[in-house]
N, C-alpha and C positions, 0 to 999 in steps of 0.2 A: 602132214608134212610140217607145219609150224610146231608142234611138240616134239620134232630134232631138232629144233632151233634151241631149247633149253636142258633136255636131258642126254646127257651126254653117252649114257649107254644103247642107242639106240642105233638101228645100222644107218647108210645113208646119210648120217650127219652131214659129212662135209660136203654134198650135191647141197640138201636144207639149206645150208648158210651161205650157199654161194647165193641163192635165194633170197635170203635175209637180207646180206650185203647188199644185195642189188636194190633193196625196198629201202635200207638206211640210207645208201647213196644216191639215191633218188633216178637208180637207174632202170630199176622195174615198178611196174604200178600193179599191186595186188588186191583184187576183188575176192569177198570168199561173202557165202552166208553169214549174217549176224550170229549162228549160233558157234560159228566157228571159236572165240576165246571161252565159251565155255566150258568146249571140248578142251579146250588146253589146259585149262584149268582144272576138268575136271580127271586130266593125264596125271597133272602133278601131286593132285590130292593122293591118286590110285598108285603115288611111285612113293609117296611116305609110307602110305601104307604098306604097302608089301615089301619096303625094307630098301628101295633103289635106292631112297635119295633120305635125308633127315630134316628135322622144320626149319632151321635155319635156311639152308640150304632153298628150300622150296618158297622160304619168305624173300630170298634174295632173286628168284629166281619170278619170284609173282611183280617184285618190281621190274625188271626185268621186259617182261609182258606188258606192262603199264607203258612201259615207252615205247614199246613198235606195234602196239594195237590201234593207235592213232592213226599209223599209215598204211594201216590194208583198210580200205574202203566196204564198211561190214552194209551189206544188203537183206531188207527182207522180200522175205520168198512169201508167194502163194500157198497156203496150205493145202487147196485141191490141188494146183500142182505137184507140190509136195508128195502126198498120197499115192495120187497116179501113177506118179515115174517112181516110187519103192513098189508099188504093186507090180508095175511093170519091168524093173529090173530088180528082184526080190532083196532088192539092200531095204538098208534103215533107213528112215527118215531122214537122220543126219546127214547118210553119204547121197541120198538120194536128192537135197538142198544144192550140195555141189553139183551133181549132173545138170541138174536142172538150170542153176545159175551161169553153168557153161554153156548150156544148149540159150538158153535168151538171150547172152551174149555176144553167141557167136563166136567164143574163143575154146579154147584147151581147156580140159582141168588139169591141175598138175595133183598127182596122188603117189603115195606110198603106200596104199592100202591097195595089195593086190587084189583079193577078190573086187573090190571096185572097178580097178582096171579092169577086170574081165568080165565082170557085168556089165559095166558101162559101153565099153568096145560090142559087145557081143549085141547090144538091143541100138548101137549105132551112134552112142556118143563118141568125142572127140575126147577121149580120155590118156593123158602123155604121164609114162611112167616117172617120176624124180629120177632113179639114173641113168633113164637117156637121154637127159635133155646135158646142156652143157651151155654157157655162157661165153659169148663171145660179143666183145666192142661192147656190154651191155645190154644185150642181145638175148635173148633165147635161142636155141639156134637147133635146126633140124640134126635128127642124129642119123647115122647109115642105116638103122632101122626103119626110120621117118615115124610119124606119127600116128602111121595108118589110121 
């Protein structure tokens, strides 16, 4: 989800930012795995390359990231946890940090990587798609789908 936040050919943007907005305005509070800005990082490097975006662009866009990586609150995870729950729900280590992160916390993930979503749902995490969620009063706010 936070690499909608900076390239703008990506779907779901505008869900992403309402997101954003809410972490700049200090109205949502975002936890994610530590290896989460390298993943973003390592999106942008993968969008010069193949022609999405150009270096300027990706340098203006790295500072960018330097100012709203300070206020999601990056955690480290267990690495036998880690393991566990990609063996158990056959994602990658990366996606398998966020279930994990959500299940000890006790909250949602929020993703735009569907097969996530339906990994994650399907072995019983609490995994909420980006566009059904919606913002209200600052809120997150259950959708008519709900969270299942």
């Amino acid at each position: 989800m936070a690499v909608k936040w900076f390239l703008l050919d990506e779907d779901l943007i505008d869900e992403a930012r309402v997101i954003r907005d809410g972490i700049l305005d200090d109205r949502l509070r975002l936890t994610a795995p530590a290896v989460l800005w390298s993943e973003v990082t390592q999106s942008l490097v993968k969008a010069v390359r193949r022609g999405r975006l150009d270096r300027t662009a990706a340098r203006t866009i790295a500072h960018a990231i330097a100012e709203v990586s300070p206020l999601v609150a990056a955690v480290e995870l267990d690495p036998v946890e880690t393991v566990l729950t990609a063996f158990r729900t056959d994602l990658n280590a990366y996606d398998a940090q966020y279930l994990s992160l959500g299940s000890n916390q006790g909250v949602s993930v929020l993703t735009a990587d569907l097969r996530m979503l339906e990994q994650g749902r399907a072995h019983g995490y609490d995994v909420v798609w980006l566009g059904d969620v919606t913002l209200r009063d600052g809120v997150l706010t259950d959708t008519p789908q709900g969270y299942q």
